[in-house]
C-alpha positions in Angstrom: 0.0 0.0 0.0 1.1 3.8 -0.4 1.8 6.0 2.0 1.7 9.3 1.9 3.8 12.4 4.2 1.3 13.7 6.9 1.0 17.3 7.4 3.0 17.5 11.0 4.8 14.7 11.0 8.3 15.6 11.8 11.2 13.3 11.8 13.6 15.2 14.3 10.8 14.8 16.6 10.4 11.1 15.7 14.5 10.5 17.3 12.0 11.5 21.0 10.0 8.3 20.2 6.5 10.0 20.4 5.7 13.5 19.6 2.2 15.5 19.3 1.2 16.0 15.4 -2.3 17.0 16.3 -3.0 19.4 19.0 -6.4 20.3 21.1 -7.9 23.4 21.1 -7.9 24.0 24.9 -7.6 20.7 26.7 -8.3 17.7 25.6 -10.6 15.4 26.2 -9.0 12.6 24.8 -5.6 11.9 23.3 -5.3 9.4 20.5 -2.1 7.8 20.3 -1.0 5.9 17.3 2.0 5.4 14.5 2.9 4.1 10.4 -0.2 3.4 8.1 -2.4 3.8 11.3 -1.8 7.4 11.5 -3.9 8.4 8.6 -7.4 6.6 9.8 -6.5 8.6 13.4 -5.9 12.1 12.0 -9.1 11.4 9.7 -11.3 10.4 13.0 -9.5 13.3 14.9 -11.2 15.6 12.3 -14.3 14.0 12.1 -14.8 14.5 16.0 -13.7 18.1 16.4 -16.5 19.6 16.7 -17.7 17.4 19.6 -14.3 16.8 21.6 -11.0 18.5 21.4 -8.5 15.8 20.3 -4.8 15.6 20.7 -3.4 13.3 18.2 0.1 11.5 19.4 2.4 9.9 17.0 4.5 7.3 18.5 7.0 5.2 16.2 9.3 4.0 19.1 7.7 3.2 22.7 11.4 2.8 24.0 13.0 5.6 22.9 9.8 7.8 24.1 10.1 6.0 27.7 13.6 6.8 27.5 12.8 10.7 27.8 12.8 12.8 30.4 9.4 13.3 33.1 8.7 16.7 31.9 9.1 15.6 28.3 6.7 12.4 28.5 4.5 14.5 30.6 4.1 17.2 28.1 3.0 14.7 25.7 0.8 12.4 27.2 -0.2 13.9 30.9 -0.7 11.8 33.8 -4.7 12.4 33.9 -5.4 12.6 30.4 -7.9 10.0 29.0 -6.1 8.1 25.9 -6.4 5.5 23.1 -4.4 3.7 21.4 -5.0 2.8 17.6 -3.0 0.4 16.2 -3.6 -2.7 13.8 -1.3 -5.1 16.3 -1.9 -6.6 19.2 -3.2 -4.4 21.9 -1.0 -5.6 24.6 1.9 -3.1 23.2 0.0 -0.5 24.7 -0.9 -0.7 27.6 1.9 1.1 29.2 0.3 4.3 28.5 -3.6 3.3 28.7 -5.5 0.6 30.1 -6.4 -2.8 27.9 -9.8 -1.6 27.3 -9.3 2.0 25.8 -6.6 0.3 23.0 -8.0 0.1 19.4 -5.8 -2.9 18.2 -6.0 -6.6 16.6 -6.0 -9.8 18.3 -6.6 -12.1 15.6 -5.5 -13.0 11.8 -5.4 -15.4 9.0 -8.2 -13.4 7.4 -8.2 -13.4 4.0 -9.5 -11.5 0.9 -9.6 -7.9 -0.6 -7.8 -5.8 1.6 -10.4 -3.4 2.4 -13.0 -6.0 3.0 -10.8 -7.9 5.3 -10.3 -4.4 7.4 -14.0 -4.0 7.6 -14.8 -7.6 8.7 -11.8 -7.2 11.6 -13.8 -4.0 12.6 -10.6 -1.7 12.0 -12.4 0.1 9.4 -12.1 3.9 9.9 -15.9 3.8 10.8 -15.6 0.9 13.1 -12.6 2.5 14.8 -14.4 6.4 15.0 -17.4 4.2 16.9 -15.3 3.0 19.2 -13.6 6.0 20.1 -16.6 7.6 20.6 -17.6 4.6 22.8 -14.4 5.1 25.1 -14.6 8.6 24.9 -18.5 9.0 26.4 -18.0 6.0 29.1 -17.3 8.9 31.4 
């Protein structure tokens, strides 16, 4: 598949691990978290929900090197209190250092097969699929 360069995607900031590409008006009410191919379906959602909740979209290529940065830096990104999600088309367990096991987006199964876009919308990782979601984790609260 083609990828294309996303508008604030930076690659000096991508040496920190995880950087913000997206950020909230105010505060956010949510912070999405997610990295490669995945990115584009999270920006997309990201601007389908601002009207309704201010959004803070995380990129996050390396885990490690991000927990290898300073408090203040790691804070400034994804603060202590902050409610997040991870989206990611992997296994969820890879993220549940920074939010709990229920608020991740991810795959737990394969072996599908088929046109690619018809497998995505029978996992449920489908841009639609995922936005629900969100907006499931999001109005828990």
């Amino acid at each position: 598949a083609k990828l294309h360069i996303l508008a604030g995607t930076n690659p000096e900031s991508a040496k920190l691990g995880g950087y913000i590409v997206k950020s909230e008006r105010n505060n956010p009410d949510i912070i999405l978290i997610s990295c490669g191919s995945d990115l584009t379906k999270t920006l997309l959602i990201a601007d389908d929900l601002k009207e309704k909740y201010d959004i803070r979209v995380v990129s996050m290529p390396c885990q490690e090197l991000f927990l290898e940065q300073d408090k203040d830096y790691k804070e400034s990104i994804l603060p202590r209190n902050s409610k997040i999600i991870a989206i990611e088309s992997s296994n969820r367990e890879n993220w549940t250092k920074f939010t709990n096991y229920y608020n991740i987006i991810g795959l737990d199964s394969y072996g599908y097969s088929g046109k690619p876009n018809d497998v995505i919308k029978q996992m449920k990782f489908d841009k639609d699929s995922i936005e629900n979601k969100v907006i499931e984790i999001i109005e828990q609260d």
